[in-house]
N, C-alpha and C positions, 0 to 999 in steps of 0.2 A: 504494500500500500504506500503509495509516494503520499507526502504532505503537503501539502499548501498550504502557502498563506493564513496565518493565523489571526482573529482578529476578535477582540474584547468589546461588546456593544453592552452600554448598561442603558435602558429604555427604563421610565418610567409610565404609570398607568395608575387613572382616578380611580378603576375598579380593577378586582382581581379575577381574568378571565383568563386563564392560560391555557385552557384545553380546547378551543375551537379554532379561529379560523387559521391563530396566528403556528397554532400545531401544526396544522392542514398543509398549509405554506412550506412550512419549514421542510415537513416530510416529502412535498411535490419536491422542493430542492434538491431534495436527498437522491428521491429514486430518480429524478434528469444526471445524478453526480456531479450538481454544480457546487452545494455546500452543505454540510455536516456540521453538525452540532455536538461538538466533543463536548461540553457539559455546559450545564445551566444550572441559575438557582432560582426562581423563583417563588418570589418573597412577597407577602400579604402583612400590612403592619394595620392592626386594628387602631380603636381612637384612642384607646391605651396606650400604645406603643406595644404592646405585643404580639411578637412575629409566628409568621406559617410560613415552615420550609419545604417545601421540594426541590427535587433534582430531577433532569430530565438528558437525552442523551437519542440520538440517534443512529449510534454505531452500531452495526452487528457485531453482536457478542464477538467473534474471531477478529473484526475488527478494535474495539476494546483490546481486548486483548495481545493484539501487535501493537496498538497504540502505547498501551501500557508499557509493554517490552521496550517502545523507543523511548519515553521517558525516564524509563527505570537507566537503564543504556547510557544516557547525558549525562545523569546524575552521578553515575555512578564513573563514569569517563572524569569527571570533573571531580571525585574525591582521589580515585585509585588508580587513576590512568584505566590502560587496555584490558588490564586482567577488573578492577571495578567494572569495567564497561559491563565485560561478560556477566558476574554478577547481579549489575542491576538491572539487566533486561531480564533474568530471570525472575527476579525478585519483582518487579513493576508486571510483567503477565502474572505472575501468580497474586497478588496483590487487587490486581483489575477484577482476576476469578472470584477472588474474597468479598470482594465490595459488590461486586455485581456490576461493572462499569468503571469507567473513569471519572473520578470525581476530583476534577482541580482545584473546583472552591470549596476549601473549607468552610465552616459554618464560622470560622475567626475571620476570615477573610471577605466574606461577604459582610456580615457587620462590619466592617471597616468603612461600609462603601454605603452600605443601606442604613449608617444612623441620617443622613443630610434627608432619609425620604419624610414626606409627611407623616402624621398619625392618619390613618383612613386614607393609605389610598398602596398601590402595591409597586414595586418594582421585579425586572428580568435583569439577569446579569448574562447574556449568551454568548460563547464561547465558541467561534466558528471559524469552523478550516474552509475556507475556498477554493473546492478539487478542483474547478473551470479551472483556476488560475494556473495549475500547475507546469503547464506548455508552453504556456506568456513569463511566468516568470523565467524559468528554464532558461528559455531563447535570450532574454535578457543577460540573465548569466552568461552565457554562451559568447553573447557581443561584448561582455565586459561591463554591462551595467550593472546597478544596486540602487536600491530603493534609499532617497535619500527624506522624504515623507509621506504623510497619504493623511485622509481625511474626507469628510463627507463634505459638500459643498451646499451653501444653502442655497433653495427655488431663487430665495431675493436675489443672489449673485450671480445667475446664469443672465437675467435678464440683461447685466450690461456685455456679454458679449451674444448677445440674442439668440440663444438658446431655448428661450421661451419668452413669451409676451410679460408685459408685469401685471397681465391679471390673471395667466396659468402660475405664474410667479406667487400671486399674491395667494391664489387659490392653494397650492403646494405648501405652500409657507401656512397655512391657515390649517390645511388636513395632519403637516405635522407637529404644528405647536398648541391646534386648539384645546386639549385634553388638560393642558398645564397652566392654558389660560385661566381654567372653568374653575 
């Protein structure tokens, strides 16, 4: 299984609906192998302040589990050198078998990140590898490039190199930010 492109998207959300369309989606991703969801946490923070956790994850188990293996692998290259490597790829598959998945974010870790949410209302922390990407990046490599940033670009900003009108603009700008307005 090659990797791609790894990328940390933290969404916020008025209500807590994780299981419909945005599942839907993700898993159409999956099965086209444009992107994969190595782990998620999604978090429900009542008016209390008290949290509901889940995980969520769209690798096939064998998947997981080679995933695990290169993680463990890194880790473990970066304690012990080549002989660690071996180790911790075994250690990170059998680990993945244990949990049932890949689970990156800790439950310390995502508190880190989910105290700034509101009381009453929920956040997703999703964790996605970018298989399309892996050919584009490659070739890149290949010519000798490297990624020097990346980021989402806002609807407002395309409008000045006309990309969109400024009321698909505004429209964009409004389906992505209205939730946070409210």
């Amino acid at each position: 299984m090659a990797i791609g492109p790894v990328q940390l998207i933290v969404l916020g959300f008025t209500q807590p609906d994780f299981h419909g369309e945005i599942i839907a989606e993700l898993e159409r991703l999956r099965e086209s192998d444009m992107v994969r969801v190595i782990d998620s946490l999604a978090v429900y923070k009542d008016e209390q302040g008290e949290l509901e956790v889940e995980h969520l994850s769209n690798l096939s188990e064998d998947q997981a589990i080679e995933l695990g293996s290169k993680i463990g692998a890194l880790i473990g290259l970066g304690i012990e050198g080549e002989e660690g490597m071996e180790a911790g790829a075994v250690a990170g598959a059998e680990q993945v078998e244990a949990d049932g998945g890949v689970h990156v974010f800790t439950e310390q870790e995502g508190w880190d990140i989910l105290e700034d949410i509101p009381n009453g209302s929920a956040a997703a922390l999703l964790l996605l590898e970018h298989h399309w990407a892996v050919p584009l990046r490659d070739a890149i490599a290949r010519a000798g490039g490297f990624r020097l940033s990346d980021g989402f670009i806002s609807p407002l900003d395309l409008v000045e190199i006309g990309l969109v009108t400024a009321e698909e603009a505004k429209e964009l700008h409004e389906l992505e930010t209205s939730a946070a307005a409210g």
